[in-house]
C-alpha positions in Angstrom: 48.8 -10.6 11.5 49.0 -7.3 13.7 45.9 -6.5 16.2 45.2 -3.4 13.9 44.7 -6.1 11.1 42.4 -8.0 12.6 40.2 -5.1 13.7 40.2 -3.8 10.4 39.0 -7.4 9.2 36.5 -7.4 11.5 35.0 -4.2 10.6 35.3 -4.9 7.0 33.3 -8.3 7.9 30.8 -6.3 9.4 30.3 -4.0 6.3 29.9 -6.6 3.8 27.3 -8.4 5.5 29.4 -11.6 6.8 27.8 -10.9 10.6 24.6 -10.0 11.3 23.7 -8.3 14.7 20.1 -7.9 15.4 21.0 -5.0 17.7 16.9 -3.9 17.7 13.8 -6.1 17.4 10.9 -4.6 15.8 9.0 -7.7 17.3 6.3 -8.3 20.0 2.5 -7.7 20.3 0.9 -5.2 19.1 -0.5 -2.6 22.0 -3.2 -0.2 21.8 -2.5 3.6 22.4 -5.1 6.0 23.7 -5.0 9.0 21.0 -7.8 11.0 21.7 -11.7 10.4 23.6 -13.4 8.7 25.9 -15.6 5.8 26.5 -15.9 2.4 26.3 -16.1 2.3 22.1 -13.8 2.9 20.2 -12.4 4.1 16.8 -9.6 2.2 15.6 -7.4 4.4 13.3 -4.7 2.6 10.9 -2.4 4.0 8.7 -1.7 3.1 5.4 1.7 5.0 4.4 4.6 4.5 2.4 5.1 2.1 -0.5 2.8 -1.0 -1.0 4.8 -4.0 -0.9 5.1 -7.3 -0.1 8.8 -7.2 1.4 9.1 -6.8 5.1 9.9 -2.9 6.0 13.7 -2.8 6.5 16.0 -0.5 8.8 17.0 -0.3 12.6 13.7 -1.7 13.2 12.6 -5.0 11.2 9.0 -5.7 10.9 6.5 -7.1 9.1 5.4 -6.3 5.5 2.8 -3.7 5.1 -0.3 -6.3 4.3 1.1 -8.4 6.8 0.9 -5.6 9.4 -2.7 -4.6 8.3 -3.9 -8.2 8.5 -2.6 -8.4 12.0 -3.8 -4.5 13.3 -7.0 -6.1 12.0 -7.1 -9.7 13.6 -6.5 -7.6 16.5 -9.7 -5.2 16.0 -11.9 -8.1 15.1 -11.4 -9.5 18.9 -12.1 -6.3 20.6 -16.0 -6.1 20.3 -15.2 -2.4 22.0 -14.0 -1.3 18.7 -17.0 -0.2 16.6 -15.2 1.2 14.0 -12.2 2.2 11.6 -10.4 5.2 9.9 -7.8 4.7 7.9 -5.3 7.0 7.2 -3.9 6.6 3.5 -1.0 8.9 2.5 1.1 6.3 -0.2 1.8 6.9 -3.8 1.2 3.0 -4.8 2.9 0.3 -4.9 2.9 -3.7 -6.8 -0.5 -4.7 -7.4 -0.3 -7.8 -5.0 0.6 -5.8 -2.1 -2.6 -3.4 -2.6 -4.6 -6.3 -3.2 -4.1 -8.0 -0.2 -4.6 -5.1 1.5 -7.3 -4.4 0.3 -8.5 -8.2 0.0 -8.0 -7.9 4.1 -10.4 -4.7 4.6 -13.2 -6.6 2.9 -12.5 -10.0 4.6 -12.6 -7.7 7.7 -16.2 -5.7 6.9 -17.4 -9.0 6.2 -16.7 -10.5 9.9 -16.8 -7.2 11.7 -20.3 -5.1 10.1 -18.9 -1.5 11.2 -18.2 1.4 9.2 -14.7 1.9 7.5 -14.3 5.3 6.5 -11.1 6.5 4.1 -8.8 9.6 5.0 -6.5 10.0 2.0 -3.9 12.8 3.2 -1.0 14.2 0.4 -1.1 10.8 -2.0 -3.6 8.4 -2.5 -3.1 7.3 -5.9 -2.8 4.3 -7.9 -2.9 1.4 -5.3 -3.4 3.7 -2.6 -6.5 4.6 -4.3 -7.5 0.7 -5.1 -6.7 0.3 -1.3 -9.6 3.2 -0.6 -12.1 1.4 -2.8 -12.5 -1.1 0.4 -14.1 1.7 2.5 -17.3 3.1 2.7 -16.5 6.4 2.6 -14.0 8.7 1.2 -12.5 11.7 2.4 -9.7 13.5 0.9 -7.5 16.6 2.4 -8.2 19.9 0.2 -4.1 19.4 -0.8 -4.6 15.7 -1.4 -3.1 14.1 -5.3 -5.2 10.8 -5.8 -6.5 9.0 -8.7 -3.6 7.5 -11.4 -5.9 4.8 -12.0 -3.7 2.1 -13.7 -1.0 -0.5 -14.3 2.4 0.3 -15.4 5.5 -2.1 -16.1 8.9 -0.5 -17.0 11.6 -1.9 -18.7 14.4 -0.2 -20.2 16.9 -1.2 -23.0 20.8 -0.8 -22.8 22.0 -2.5 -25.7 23.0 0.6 -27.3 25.2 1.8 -24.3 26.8 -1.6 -23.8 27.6 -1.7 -27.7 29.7 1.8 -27.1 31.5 0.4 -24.6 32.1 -2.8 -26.5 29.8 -5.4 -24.3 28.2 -8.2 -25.5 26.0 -10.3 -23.2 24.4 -13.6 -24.0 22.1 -15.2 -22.4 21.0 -18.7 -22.2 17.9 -19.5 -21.8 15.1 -22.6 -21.5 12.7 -20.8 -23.9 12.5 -18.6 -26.1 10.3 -16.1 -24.3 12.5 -16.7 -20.9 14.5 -13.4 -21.8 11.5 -11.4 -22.0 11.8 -7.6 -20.6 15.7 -8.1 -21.2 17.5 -4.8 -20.5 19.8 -6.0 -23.4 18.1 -6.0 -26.2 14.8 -4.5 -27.2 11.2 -6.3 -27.1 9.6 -7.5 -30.6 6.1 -7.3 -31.2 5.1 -10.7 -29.9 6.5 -10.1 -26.4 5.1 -6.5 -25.8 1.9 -8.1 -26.9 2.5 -10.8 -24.4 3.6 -8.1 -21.6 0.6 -5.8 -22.7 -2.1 -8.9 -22.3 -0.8 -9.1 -19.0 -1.4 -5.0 -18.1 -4.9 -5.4 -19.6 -5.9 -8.1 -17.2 -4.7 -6.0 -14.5 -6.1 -2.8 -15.6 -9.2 -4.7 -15.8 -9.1 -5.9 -12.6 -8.3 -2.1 -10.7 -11.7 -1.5 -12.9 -14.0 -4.2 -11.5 -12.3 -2.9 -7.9 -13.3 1.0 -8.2 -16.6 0.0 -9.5 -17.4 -2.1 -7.0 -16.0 0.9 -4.7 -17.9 4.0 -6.2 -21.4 2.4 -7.1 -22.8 5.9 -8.1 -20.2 5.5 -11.1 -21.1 4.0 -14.4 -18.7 1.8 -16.0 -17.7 3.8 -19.1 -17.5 6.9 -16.4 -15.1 5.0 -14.7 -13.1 3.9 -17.7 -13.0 7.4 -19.0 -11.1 8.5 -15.7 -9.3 5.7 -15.7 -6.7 7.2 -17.7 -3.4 6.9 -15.4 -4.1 10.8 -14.5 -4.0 12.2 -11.4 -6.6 14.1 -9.8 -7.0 17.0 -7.1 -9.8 17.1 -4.4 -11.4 19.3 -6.0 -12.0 17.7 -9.3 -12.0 13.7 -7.7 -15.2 15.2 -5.6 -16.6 16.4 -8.6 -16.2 13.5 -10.7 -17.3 11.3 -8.1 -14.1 9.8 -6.9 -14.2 10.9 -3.3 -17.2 11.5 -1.1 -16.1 14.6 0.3 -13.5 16.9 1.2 -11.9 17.4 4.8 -9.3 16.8 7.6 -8.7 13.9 9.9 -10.5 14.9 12.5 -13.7 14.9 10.3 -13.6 11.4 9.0 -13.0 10.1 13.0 -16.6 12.3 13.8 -18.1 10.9 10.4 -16.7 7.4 11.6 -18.5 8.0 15.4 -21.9 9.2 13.5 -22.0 6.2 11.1 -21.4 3.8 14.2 -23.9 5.7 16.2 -21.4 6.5 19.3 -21.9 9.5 21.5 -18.1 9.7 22.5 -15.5 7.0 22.0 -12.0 6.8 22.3 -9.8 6.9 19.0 -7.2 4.1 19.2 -4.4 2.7 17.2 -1.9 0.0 17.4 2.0 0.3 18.3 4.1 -2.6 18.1 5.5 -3.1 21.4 9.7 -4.1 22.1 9.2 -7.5 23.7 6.7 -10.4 23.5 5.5 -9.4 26.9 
């Protein structure tokens, strides 16, 4: 074999995925970046962005999973008694329902160790989970071009069978039980398993329920069931149903954050992942 073989082996190895080279770490502490301020206090500001999911965020950079992250940016604020209290900055369309639970799950946890005030920024998208994720503040502010509500669950499945049968394809599947093939792309559900799939959405559904009510107090129950619809809502009309508190930019939830911890001045802080462990 020719050295022009090999090299094209080599790079062919390197496509598939044979060798791994870690050529960046995402990895090390997490450091604290002076954004704007002064003072000894401090308002810790976290974002909230992109999809909410349990994997860990993938690209040139690994790191850690979005809840994962959170937990950590707020392990972190829990041990600095200077930080008095926290914006977060929510611009994500949603995600799996685990993933905005625990983040969510981590906020509370948090308020419960740390008594401070935690006040919601929802910028273009807060919607579905992004929106359960907000339920964990105290207050909520939403940009005048902010989307939010979609208050739901959805599962999608789909159903080839007709597209492999033109094509002449015939899967088979074996399975341990007869609901193991549930949600099959290959064949469509019969009324026992979409009843069995729906059960499942219900409990959910339920559970994003008990979560806004327990976020938006002023809200009765069949208020909240009746916006609960899966449709989305502009400032405007979340402010006047009672979905967000008010309507305004960043820099006004960091001033509401400062009144509602009582601080003259502070320092608004976040958290940057540094490139070593050092």
């Amino acid at each position: 074999m020719g050295k022009n073989s090999c090299v094209v082996l080599f790079l062919l190895s390197l496509v598939s995925g044979c060798i791994h080279v870690d050529l960046f770490s995402g990895g090390g502490k997490l450091k604290e970046t002076i954004l704007s301020g002064e003072g000894k206090d401090k308002v810790l500001l976290i974002d909230i962005s992109g999809m909410l999911t349990t994997s860990k965020s993938s690209g040139i950079f690994d790191g850690p999973s979005l809840p994962a992250q959170i937990k950590e940016e707020l392990t972190k604020a829990e041990q600095d008694d200077h930080v008095k209290a926290v914006v977060l900055r929510i611009n994500t369309p949603g995600g799996t329902v685990t993933a905005s639970d625990l983040v969510y799950h981590e906020l509370k946890a948090f308020k419960k160790k740390r008594e401070m005030p935690v006040i919601a920024a929802i910028m273009d998208l807060g919607t579905s989970g992004g929106y359960y994720v907000a339920m964990a503040a105290d207050h909520i502010l939403v940009h005048p071009s902010t989307i939010t509500g979609s208050i739901g669950v959805i599962m999608v499945t789909m159903n080839a069978q007709g597209l492999l049968e033109k094509v002449g394809v015939q899967p088979a599947a074996i399975v341990s039980g007869p609901k193991k093939s549930m949600g099959s792309p290959f064949r469509p559900l019969n009324d026992e398993e979409r009843a069995i799939f729906q059960g499942v959405i219900d409990n959910l559904y339920e559970r994003f329920l008990a979560v806004v009510e327990e976020g938006r107090p002023s809200l009765s129950k069949d208020k909240i069931r009746s916006l609960a619809d899966g449709r989305i809502y502009s400032a405007d009309i979340a402010k006047d149903q009672g979905l967000v508190d008010d309507i305004g930019y960043l820099d006004e939830a960091i001033d509401l954050a400062k009144k509602e911890a009582k601080l003259d001045e502070a320092q608004v802080v976040t958290y940057t992942r540094g490139g070593g462990s050092h």
